[in-house]
N, C-alpha and C positions, 0 to 999 in steps of 0.2 A: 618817386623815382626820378631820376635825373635824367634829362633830352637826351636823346640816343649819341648825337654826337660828343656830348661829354664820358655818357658811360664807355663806348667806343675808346673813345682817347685814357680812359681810366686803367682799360683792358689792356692797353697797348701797353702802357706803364709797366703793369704787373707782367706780362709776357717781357719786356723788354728785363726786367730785374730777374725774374727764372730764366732767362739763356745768361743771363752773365754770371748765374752760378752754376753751371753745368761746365765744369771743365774739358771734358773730353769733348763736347760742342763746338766749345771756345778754341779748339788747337785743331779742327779739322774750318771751321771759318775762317780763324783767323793765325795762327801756325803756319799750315801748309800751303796757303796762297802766298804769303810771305815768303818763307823758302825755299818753296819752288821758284818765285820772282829772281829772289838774290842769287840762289845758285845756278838756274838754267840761264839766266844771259851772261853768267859766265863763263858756264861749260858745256851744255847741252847744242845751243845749235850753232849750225856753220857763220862760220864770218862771212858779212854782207861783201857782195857782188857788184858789179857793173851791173849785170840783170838784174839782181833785187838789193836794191837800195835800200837803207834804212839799220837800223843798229839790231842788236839780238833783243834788247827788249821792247821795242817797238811791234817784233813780231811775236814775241813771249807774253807781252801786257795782255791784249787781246783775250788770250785761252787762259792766261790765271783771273781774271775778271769774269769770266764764264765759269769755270771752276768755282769760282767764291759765291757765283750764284745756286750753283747745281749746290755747295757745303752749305746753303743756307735755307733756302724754298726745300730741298728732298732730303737732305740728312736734320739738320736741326729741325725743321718745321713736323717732318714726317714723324721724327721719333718720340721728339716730345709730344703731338699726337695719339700718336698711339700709346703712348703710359699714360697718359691722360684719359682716353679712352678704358684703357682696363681698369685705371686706377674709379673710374664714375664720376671723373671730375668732370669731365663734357657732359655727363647728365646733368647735374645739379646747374652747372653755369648754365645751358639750353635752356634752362624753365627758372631761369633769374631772369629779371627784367630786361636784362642785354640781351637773350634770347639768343637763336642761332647765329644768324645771318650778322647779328652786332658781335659777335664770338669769333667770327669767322674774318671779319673785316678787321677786329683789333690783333688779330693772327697776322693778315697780310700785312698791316700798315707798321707790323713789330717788322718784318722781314723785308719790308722794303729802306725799316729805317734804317738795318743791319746793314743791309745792303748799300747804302747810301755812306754810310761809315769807313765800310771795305773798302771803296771806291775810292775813297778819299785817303784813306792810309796807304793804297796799292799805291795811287799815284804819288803821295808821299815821298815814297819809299823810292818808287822808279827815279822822281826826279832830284831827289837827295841825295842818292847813294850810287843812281846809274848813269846820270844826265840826261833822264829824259825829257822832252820837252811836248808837250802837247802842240803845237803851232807844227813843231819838226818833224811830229808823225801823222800830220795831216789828219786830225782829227774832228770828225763832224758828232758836234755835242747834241744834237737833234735826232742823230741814227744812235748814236749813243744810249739817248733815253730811250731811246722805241726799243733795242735790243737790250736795255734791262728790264722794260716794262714787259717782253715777250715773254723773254727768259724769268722771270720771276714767274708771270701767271700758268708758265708752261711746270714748270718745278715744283712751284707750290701749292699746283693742281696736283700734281703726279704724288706730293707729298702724302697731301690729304685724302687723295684715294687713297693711298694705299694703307695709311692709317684706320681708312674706316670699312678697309675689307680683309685688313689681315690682324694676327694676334701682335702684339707688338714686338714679341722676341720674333718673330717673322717678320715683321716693319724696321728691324733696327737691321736685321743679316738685309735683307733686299738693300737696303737705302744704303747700305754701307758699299754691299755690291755693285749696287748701279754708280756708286761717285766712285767707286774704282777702275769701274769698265771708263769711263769716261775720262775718268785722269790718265789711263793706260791709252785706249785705242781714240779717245774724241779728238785729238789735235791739240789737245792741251799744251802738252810737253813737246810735241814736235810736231813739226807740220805733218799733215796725212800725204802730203806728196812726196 
């Protein structure tokens, strides 16, 4: 068998290759954080202020960045999950040499890489097509990492339960639900004040 951290890195692979054939995945990660981006800072929120400085997507980046987290750790992570689960695939890979815990780690380190990609596109896209400027929106790349490192283990905890306590047509309605309620009421799309 192969040192855990290669098999690990192997698992990632193959996770990484199954979300990028899942289409309907792929357009709630990376679709709707995208145009949400391009069309809410140019229509959804008010034009900046003397009291709040700063452009529409300066305060838009923020909640679609959160967004692309919650579409990735509870919708992606959770669903594939759970058809993996009914399907006996997490039985069989459990009792392979990768075992749980290396099953488990090559899951998060696919969705952190996800997430690392998003991240990288979202801002892409801000500063390509919006002007945004990281320096301009006073950003600390330090709280950055802590609030992707929260939010991922907060989502793709929340994923995995609920993968490993519901049926999966019941993990797919929830997770869809909860990235809804979140896109609607979390501050996403507009500030909660």
């Amino acid at each position: 068998a192969a040192p855990l951290p290669r098999a690990i890195l192997a698992q990632t692979v193959v996770e990484l290759r199954l979300t990028a054939r899942r289409g309907e995945n792929l357009l709630a990660m990376l679709g709707i954080p995208v145009a949400i981006l391009l069309l809410g800072s140019t229509s959804i929120l008010p034009e900046p202020t003397a009291d709040s400085p700063g452009s529409r997507v300066d305060a838009l980046l923020p909640g679609v960045l959160a967004l692309a987290i919650v579409a990735t750790g509870l919708v992606n992570l959770g669903i594939a999950t759970a058809y993996e689960r009914s399907y006996g695939v997490l039985k069989r890979l459990g009792g392979s040499p990768l075992g749980r815990s290396g099953l488990v780690g090559a899951k998060i380190l696919a969705v952190l890489a996800i997430e690392v990609a998003l991240l990288l596109l979202l801002a892409f896209v801000a500063a390509a097509f919006l002007g945004w400027r990281p320096a301009a929106a006073g950003m600390s790349w330090p709280l950055l990492a802590a609030g992707v490192a929260l939010g991922t283990a907060t989502f793709a905890g929340l994923g995995l339960a609920l993968a490993g306590a519901l049926r999966a047509e019941a993990t797919l309605l929830l997770a869809n639900v909860l990235f809804l309620l979140t896109l609607g009421i979390g501050g996403v799309l507009i500030p909660v004040e």
